[in-house]
N, C-alpha and C positions, 0 to 999 in steps of 0.2 A: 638509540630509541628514546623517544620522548615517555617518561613517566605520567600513568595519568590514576588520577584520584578516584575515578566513577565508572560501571560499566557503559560505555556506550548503546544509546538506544535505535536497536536497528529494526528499519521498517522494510517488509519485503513490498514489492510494488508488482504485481503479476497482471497480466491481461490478456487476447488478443491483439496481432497487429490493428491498430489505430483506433482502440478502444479509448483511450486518453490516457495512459501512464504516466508519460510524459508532462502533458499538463499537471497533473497531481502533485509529481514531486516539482515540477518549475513554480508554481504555487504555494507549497512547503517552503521551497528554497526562497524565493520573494517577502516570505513571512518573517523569514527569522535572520537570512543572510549567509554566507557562506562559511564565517566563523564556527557558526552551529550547525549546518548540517554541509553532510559530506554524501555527492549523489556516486552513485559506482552503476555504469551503463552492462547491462547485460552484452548489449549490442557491439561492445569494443572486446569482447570474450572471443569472440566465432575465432576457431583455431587457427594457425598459420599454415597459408597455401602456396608458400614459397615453392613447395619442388614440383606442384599442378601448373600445367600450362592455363592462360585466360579462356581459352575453350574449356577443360573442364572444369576449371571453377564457377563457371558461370552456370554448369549443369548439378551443380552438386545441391543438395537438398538445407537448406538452410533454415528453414522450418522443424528441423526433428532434435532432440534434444542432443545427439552426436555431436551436432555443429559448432558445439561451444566446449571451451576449454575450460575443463570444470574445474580441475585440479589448481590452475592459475588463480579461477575465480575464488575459489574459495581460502587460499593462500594469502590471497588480496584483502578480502575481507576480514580473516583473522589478524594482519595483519593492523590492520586498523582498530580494528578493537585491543589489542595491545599498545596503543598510541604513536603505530608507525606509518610513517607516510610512506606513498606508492608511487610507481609509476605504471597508470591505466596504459593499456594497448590504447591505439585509436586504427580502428578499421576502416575501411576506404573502401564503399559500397562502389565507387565508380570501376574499378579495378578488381572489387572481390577478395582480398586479400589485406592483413596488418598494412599500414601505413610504416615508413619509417620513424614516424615520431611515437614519441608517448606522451601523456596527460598525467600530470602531477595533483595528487588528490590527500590534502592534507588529515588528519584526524580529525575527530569533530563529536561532541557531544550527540550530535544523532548522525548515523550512516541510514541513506537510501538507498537499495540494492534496487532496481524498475529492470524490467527484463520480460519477455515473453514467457518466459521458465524460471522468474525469479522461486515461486514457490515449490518446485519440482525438484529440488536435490535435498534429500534428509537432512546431511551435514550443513549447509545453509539454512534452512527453515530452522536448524536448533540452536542459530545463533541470532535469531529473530527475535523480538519484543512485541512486532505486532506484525500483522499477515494480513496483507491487504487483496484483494481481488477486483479490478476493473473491468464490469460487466457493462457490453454495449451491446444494443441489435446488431447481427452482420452485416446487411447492406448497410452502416453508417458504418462499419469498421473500414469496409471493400472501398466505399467513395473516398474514404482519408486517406489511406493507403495509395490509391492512384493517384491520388492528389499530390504526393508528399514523393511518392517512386518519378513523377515525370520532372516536378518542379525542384527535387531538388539531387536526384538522381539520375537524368535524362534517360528513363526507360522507355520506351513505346508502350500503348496503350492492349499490341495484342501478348508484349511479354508479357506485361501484368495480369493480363486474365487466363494466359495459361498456366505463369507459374502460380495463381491463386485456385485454381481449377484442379490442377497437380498435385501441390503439394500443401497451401497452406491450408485451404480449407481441413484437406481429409487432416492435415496434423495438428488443427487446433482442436477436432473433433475429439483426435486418437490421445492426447498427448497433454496440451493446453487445457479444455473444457475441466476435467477431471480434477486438475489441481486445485478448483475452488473448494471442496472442500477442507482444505489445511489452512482456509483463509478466515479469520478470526473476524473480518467486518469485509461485505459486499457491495460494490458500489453500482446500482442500477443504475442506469444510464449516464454511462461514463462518469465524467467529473464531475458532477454538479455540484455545484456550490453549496448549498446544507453538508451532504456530505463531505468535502475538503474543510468546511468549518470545524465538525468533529475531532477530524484529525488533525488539524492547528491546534483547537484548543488541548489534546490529549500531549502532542509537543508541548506546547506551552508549559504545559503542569508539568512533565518530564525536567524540562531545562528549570523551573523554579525550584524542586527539588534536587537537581544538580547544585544549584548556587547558595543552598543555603548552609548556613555553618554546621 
């Protein structure tokens, strides 16, 4: 285990699917480089379906907070706050199921947790510094999302609006929507630049105070 001198500054990243998470910490991470910040994907969590045949994995509810391996996640993330490095799952949305590889995700003066449910588990949120919420209208959520399930996911266009019909919408309502209140800064309309600047310069001043004697 690598010794480290400072607590690490962890930002939670919460939103709807294709509210802009993603951009936010790719953003972050552009800002300062991967020495300083360390992203941890909610989306490489969703549990292993090794003993589910691709029929039922394809039917199971991926939207509800079940679907993710909580106990790994937050293993991972303590983990790195104690200055150790990991090995992320990486999930394979083509298949439904872990990948056999994993993603190696070093320590780093700020960790990014981005995740549909990043705000949603107590034990994670207490190991947060700042709690973010990516607030977008829903029809701009839905178009991303189809955009992003066809092109890089090869879904059809009527799985997508069934399973957003089904399951995502009612569980961002039931599930998602509600955790913005444990979110310390609200980002209306998605990413926008003013606000990703905020949160630059709030790193910014974290890591100046990191380096100084």
């Amino acid at each position: 285990m690598n010794q480290i001198s400072f607590q690490p500054f962890v930002i939670g990243v919460a939103g709807g699917s294709g509210s802009g998470k993603s951009t936010v910490s790719q953003q972050v991470m552009a800002s300062f480089g991967a020495d300083v910040v360390s992203v941890v994907m909610q989306d490489d969590y969703y549990c292993d379906q090794s003993d589910l045949t691709p029929d039922v994995r394809r039917k199971q509810n991926y939207d509800h907070p079940n679907a993710f391996d909580w106990p790994l996640l937050v293993q991972h993330v303590q983990a790195l706050r104690n200055g150790e490095a990991i090995e992320m799952p990486e999930y394979d949305f083509t298949i439904d199921n872990r990948s056999n590889k994993t993603i190696p995700v070093k320590p780093a003066p700020v960790i990014m947790i981005e995740g549909l449910f990043a705000l949603y588990d107590a034990d994670l949120r207490d190991m947060m510094s700042l709690k973010i919420f990516v607030d977008t209208a829903s029809d701009v959520r839905f178009i991303r999302r189809m955009q992003r399930d066809i092109n890089e996911r090869g879904r059809s266009v009527e799985s997508i609006v069934g399973q957003y019909l089904e399951t995502v919408r009612p569980m961002h309502k039931q599930f998602i929507e509600p955790t913005k209140r444990h979110a310390d800064v609200i980002l209306p309309h998605g990413a926008n630049g003013p606000a990703v600047d905020v949160i630059t310069t709030k790193v910014a001043s974290v890591i100046g105070q990191l380096k100084r004697p």
